[in-house]
MDAnalysis code that builds the backbone (N, CA, C; Angstrom):
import MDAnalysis as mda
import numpy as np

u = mda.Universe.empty(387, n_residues=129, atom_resindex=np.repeat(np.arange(129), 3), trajectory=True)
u.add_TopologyAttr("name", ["N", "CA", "C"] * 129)
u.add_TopologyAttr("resid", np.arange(1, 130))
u.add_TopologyAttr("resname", ["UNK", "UNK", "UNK", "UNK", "UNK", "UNK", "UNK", "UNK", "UNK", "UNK", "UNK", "UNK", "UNK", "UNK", "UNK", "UNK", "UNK", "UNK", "UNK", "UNK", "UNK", "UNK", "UNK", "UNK", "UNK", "UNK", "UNK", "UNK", "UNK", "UNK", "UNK", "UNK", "UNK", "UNK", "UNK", "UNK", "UNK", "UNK", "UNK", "UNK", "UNK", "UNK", "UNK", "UNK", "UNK", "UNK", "UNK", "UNK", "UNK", "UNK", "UNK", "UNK", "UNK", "UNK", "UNK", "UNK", "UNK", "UNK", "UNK", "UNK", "UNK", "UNK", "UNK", "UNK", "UNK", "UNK", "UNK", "UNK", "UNK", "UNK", "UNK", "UNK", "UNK", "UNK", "UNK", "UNK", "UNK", "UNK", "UNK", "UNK", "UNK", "UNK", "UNK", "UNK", "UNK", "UNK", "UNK", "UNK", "UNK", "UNK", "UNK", "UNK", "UNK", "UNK", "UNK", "UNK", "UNK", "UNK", "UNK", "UNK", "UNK", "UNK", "UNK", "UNK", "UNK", "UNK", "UNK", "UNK", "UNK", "UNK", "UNK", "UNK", "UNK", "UNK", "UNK", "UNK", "UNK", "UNK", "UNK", "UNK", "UNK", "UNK", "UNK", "UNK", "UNK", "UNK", "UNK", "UNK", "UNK"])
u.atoms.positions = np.array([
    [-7.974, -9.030, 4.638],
    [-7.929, -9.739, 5.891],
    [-8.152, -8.721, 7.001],
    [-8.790, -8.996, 7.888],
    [-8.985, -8.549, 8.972],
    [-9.209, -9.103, 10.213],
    [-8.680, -8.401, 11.121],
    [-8.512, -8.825, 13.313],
    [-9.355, -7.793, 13.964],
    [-10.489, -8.340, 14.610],
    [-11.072, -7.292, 15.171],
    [-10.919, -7.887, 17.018],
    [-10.179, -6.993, 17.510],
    [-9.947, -7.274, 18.820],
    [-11.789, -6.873, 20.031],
    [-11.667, -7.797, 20.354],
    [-13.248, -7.592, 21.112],
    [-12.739, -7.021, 22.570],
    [-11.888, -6.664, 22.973],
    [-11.327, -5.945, 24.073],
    [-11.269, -4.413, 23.685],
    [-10.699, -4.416, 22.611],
    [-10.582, -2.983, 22.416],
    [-11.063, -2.406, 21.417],
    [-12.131, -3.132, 20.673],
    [-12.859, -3.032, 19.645],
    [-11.827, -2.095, 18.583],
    [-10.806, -2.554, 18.558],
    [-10.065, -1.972, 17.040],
    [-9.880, -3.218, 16.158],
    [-10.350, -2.594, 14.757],
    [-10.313, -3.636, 13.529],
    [-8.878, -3.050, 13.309],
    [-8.210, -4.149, 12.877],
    [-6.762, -3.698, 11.617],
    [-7.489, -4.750, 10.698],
    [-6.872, -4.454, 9.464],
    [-6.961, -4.505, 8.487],
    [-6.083, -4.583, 7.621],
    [-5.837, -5.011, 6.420],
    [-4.825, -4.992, 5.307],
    [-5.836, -5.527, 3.897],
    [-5.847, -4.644, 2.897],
    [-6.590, -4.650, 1.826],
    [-5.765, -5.114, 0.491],
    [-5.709, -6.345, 0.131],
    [-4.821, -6.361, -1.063],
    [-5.767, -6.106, -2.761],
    [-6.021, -4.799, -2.832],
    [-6.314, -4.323, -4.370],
    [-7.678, -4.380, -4.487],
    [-8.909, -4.933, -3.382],
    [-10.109, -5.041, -3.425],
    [-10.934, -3.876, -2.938],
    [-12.117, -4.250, -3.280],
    [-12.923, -3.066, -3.195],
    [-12.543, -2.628, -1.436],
    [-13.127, -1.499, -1.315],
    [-13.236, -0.584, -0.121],
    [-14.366, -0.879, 0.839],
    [-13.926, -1.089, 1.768],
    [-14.772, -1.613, 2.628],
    [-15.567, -0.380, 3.331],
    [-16.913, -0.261, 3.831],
    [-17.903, 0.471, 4.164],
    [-17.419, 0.526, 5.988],
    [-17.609, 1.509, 6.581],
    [-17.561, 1.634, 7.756],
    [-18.711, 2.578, 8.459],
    [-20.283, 2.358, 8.340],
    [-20.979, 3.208, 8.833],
    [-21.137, 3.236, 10.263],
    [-20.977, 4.519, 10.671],
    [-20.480, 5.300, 11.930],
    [-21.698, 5.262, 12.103],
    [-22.159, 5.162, 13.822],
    [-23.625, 5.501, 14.544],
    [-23.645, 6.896, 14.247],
    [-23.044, 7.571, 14.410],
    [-23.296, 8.977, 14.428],
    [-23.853, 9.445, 12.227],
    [-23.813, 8.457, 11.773],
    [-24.256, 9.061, 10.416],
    [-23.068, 9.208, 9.227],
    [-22.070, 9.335, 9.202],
    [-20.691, 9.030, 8.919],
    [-20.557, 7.914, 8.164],
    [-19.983, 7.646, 7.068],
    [-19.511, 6.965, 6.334],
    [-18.426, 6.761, 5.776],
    [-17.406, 5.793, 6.205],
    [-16.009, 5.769, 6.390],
    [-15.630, 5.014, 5.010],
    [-14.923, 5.283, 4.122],
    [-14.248, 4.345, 3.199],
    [-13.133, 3.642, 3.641],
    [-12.906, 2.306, 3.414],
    [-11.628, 1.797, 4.164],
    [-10.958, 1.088, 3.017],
    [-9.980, 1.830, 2.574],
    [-9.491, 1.505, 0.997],
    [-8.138, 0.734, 1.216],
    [-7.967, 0.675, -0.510],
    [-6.791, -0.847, -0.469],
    [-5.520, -0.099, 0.394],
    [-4.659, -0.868, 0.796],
    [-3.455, -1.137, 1.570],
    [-2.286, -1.198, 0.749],
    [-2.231, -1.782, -0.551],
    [-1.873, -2.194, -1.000],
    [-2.286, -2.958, -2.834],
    [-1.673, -2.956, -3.478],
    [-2.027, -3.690, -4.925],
    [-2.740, -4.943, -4.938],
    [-3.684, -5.302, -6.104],
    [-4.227, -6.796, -6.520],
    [-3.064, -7.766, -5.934],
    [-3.304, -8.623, -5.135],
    [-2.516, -9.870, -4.722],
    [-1.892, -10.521, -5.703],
    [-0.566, -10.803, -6.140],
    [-0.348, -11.620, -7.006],
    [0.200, -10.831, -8.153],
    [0.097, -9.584, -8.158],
    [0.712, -9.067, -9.990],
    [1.756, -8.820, -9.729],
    [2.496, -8.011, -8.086],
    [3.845, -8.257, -7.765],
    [4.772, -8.848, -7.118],
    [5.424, -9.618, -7.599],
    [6.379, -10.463, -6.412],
    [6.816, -9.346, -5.295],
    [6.631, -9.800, -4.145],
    [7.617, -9.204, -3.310],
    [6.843, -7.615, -2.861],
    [5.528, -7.970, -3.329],
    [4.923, -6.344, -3.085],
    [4.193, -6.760, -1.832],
    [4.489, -5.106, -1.034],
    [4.114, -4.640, 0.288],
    [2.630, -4.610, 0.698],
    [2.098, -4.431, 1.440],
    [0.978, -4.574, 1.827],
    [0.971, -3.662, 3.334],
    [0.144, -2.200, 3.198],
    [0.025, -1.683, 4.617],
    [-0.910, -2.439, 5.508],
    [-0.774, -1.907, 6.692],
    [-2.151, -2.170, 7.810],
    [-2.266, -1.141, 8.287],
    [-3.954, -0.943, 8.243],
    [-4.716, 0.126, 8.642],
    [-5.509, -0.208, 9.957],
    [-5.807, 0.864, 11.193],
    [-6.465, 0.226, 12.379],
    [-7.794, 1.083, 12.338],
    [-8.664, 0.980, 12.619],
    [-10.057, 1.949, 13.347],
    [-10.940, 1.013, 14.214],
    [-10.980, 1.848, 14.747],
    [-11.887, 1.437, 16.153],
    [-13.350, 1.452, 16.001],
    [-13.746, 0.683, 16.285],
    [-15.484, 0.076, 16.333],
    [-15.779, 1.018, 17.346],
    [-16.785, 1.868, 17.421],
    [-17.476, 2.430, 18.488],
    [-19.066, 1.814, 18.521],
    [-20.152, 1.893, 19.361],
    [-20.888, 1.352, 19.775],
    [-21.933, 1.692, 18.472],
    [-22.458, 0.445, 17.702],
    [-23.586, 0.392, 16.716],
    [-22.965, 0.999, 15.477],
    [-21.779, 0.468, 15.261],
    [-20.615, 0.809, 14.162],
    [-20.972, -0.215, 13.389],
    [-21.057, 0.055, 11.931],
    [-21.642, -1.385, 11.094],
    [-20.429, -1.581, 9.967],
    [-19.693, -2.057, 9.876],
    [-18.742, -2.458, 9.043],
    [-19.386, -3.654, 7.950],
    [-19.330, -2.668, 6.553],
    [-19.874, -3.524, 5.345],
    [-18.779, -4.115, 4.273],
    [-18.426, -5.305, 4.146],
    [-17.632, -5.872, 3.521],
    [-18.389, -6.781, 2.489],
    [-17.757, -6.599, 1.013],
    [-18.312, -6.974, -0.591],
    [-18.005, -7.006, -1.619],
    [-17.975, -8.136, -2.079],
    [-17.364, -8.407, -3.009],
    [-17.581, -7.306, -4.534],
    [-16.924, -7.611, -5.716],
    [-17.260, -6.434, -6.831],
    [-18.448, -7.474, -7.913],
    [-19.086, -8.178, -7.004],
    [-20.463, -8.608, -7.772],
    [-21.612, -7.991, -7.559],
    [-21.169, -7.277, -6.139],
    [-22.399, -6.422, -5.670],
    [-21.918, -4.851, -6.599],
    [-21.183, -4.448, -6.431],
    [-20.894, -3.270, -6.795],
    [-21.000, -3.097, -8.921],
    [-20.597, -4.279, -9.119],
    [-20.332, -4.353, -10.459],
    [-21.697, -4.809, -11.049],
    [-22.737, -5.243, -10.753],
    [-24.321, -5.905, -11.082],
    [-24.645, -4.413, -12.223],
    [-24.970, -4.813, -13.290],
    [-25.524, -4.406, -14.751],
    [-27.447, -3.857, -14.612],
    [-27.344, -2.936, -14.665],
    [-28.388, -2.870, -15.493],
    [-28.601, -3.032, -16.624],
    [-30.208, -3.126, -17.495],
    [-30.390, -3.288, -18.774],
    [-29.716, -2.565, -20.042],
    [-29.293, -1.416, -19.412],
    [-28.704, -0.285, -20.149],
    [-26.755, -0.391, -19.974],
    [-26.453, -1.531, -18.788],
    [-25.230, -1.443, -19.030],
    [-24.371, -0.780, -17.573],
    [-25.160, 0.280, -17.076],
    [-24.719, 0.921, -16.167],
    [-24.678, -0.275, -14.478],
    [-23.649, -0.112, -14.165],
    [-22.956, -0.405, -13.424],
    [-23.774, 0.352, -11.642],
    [-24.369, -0.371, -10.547],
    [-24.415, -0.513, -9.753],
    [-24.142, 0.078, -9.128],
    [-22.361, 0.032, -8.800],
    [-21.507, 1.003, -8.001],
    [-21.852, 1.297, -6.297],
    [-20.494, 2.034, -6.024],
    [-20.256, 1.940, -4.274],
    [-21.299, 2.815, -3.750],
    [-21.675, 4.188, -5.072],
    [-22.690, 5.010, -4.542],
    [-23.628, 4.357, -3.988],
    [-24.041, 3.458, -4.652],
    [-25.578, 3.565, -4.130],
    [-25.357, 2.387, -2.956],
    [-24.691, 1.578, -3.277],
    [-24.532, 0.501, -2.174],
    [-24.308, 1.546, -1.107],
    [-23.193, 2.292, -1.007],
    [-23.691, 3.599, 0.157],
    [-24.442, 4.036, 0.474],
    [-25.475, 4.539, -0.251],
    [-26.871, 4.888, 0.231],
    [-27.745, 3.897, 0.519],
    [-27.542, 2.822, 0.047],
    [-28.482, 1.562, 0.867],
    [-27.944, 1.762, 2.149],
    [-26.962, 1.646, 2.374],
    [-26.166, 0.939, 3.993],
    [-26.913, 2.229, 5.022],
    [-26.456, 3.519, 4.148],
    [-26.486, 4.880, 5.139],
    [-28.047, 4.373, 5.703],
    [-28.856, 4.293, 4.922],
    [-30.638, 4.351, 4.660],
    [-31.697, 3.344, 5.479],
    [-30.417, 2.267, 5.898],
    [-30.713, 0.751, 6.828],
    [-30.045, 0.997, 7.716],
    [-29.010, 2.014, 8.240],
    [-28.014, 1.815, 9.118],
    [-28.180, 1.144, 10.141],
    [-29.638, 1.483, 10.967],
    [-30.272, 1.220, 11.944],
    [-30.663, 0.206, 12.227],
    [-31.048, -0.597, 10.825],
    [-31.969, -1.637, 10.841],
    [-31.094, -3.043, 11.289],
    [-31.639, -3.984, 11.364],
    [-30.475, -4.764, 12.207],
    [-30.038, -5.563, 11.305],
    [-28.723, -6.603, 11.353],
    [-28.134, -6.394, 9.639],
    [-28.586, -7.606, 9.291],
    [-29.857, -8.822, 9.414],
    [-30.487, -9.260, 8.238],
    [-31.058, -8.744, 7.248],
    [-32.028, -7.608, 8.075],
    [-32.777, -6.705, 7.234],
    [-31.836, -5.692, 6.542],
    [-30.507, -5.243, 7.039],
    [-29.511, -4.491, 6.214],
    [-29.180, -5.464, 4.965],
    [-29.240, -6.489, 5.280],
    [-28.188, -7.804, 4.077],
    [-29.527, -7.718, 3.325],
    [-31.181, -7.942, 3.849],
    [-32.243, -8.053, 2.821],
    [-32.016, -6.626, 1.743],
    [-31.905, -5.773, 2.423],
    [-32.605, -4.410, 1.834],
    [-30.978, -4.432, 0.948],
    [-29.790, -4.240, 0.902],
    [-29.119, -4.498, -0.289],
    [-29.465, -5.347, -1.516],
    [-29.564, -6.762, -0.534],
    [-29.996, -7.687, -1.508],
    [-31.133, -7.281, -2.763],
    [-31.815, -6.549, -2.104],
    [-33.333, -6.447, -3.112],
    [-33.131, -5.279, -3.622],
    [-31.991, -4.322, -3.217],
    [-32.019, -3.120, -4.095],
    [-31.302, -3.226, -5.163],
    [-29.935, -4.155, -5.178],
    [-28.954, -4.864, -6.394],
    [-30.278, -5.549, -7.242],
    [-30.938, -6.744, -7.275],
    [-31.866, -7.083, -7.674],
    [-32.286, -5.951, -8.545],
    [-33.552, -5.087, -7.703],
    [-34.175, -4.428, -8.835],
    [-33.005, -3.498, -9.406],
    [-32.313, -2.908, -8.846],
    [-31.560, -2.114, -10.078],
    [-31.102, -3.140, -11.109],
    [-30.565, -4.028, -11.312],
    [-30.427, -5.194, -12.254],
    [-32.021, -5.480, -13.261],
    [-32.708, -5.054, -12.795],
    [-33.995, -5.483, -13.494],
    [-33.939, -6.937, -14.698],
    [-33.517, -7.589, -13.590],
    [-33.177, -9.213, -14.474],
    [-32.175, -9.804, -15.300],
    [-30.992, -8.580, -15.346],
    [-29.856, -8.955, -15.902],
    [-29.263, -9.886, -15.222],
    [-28.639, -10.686, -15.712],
    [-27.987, -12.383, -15.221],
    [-26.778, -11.346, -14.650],
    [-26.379, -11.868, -12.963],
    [-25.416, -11.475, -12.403],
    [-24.080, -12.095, -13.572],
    [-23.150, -11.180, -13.421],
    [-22.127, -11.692, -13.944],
    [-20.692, -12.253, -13.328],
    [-21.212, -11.848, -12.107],
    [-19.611, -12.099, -10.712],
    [-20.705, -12.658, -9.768],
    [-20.274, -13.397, -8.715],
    [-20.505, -13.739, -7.463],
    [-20.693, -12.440, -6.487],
    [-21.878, -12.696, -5.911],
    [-21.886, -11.503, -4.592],
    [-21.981, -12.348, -3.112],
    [-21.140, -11.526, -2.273],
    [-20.665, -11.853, -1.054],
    [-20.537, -10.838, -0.158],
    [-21.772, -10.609, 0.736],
    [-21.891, -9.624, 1.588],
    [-21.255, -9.844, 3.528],
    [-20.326, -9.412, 3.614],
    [-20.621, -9.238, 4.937],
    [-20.860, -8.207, 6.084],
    [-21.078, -8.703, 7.064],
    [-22.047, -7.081, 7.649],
    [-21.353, -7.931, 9.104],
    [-20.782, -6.549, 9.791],
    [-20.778, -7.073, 11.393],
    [-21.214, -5.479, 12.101],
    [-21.559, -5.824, 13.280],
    [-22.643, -4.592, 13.901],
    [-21.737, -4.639, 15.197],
    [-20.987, -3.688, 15.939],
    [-20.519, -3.461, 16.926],
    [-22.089, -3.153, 17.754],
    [-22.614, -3.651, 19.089],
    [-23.702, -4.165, 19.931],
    [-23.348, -3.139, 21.517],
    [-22.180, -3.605, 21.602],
    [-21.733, -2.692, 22.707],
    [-20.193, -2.692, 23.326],
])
């Protein structure tokens, strides 16, 4: 879950056990924004931190599910945050349909036609000014 205040452009955040969310910095920077806390649900009564960072101007915050990250190649090998990192770093600029295309089609061919096995769910928000 996340609050992104448009006054003071700070996101908080609270991550329960899911992947790490992408935070590419204008300046070139690539922020990991990791869990808070455990998978939702395995403990009663378990805690959950909140984390804050501030959006600065043409800050692209990438949020995704583990269908993108987890997508198979023919051989088995696994997708992963690397490269979804190097897509994001590689589009940073680009404005985020063409960021959401150019993931989209790079999961694709690395999959080279393996049947997704999870749901993928990308979101992309672009701090403007």
């Amino acid at each position: 879950m996340a609050v992104l205040d448009n006054a003071s452009h700070r996101l908080r955040y609270t991550n329960a056990g899911h992947n790490p969310g992408l935070l590419l910095r204008h300046d070139g920077e690539t922020e990991r924004l990791p869990a808070t806390g455990i998978p939702l649900g395995i403990l009663p009564g378990a805690e959950y931190g909140l984390e804050e960072r501030t959006l600065d101007v043409g800050d692209t915050l990438v949020l995704y599910t583990d269908g993108i990250t987890e997508a198979c190649d023919p051989d088995g090998e696994e997708y992963g945050l690397e490269r979804l990192q190097q897509v994001g770093r590689s589009h940073a600029q680009a404005d985020l349909e063409e960021l959401e295309d150019a993931i989209e089609r790079d999961v694709a061919q690395f999959a080279r036609g393996v049947p997704f096995a999870d749901d993928r769910t990308l979101v992309l928000l672009r701090r403007l000014d």
